[in-house]
C-alpha positions, 0 to 999 in steps of 0.5 A, a space after each residue: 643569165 645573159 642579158 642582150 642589148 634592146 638594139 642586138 636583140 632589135 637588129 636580130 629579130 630584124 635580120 630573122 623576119 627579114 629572111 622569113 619573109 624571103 623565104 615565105 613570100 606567096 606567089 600573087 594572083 592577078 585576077 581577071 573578071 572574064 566576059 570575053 568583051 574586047 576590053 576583057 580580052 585587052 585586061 587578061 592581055 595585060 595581066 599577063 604581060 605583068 605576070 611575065 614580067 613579074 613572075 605571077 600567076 593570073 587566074 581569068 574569071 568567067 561568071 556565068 550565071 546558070 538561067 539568065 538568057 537576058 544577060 548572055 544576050 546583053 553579054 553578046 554571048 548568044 544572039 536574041 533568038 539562040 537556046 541559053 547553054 552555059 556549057 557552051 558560053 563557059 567553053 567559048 570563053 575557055 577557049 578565048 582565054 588560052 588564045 589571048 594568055 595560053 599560061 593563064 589559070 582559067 576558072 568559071 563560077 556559077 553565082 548563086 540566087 542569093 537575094 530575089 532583089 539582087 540583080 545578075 550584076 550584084 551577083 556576078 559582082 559578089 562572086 568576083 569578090 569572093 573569088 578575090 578574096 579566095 585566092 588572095 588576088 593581089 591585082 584585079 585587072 578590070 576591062 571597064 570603059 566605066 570602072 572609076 568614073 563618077 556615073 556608071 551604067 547599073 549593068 558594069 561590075 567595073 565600078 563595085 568591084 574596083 571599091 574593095 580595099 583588099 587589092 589593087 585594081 588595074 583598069 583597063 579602058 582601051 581595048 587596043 593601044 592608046 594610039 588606036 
């Protein structure tokens, strides 16, 4: 029987979960919450300037809910007196992703009604956290002039979103260069 020294048998199990981990590593996922505002288009844009330079994948989110009119017009999505077609938000928002970061992921969710007391933000916000935790983001990027601030309005999903420990969190409060 052959009996190894604490420290041999210390600095191969080292060695060994050290070359695991090289070989096992995941690619990461930024994320970004996408409503197609200018401070989402600057947050997608800096997602994938980091994914370039990082070797990342970034997935853009849209969350578009199925019957809230009063939210894409909030939004800008659709003026007060156009018919409410996610179809066509959800195609718009596409097609806005692949203009500002052509080799993003896009994805669009529709959240459902969990609670008659939740607000469309809490759900719009409950599904970004999913969609995090899904696919194990390990950044989200948020365009949010409010994402951190003491006070923020009850219509940003910036600041519940930014509250949850299981990634980091990018924010994005300039639409254009600071010298802008």
């Amino acid at each position: 029987m052959t009996v190894s020294s604490p420290d041999a048998a210390s600095a191969t199990s080292k060695s060994r979960g050290y070359k695991t981990r090289a070989t096992t590593l995941q690619c990461m996922t930024y994320l970004v919450p996408f409503d197609g505002s200018p401070l989402a288009e600057a947050a997608l844009a800096r997602a994938a300037e980091f994914a370039s330079v990082m070797d990342e994948d970034v997935l853009a989110l849209a969350v578009v809910p199925v019957d809230e009119r009063d939210f894409a017009v909030e939004r800008g999505w659709i003026e007060a007196t156009d018919e409410y077609d996610a179809d066509d938000i959800v195609d718009r928002l596409r097609s806005q992703v692949a203009e500002v970061a052509p080799a993003a992921t896009f994805r669009c969710e529709r959240p459902e009604d969990v609670s008659s007391v939740a607000s469309v933000t809490t759900d719009v916000v409950r599904t970004i956290r999913a969609v995090a935790q899904e696919v194990g983001a390990s950044v989200v990027f948020i365009g949010s002039e409010n994402a951190g601030r003491v006070s923020t309005p009850v219509t940003s999903v910036g600041a519940p979103v930014s509250e949850d420990p299981r990634y980091d969190v990018h924010i994005v409060r300039h639409a254009h260069g600071a010298e802008d």
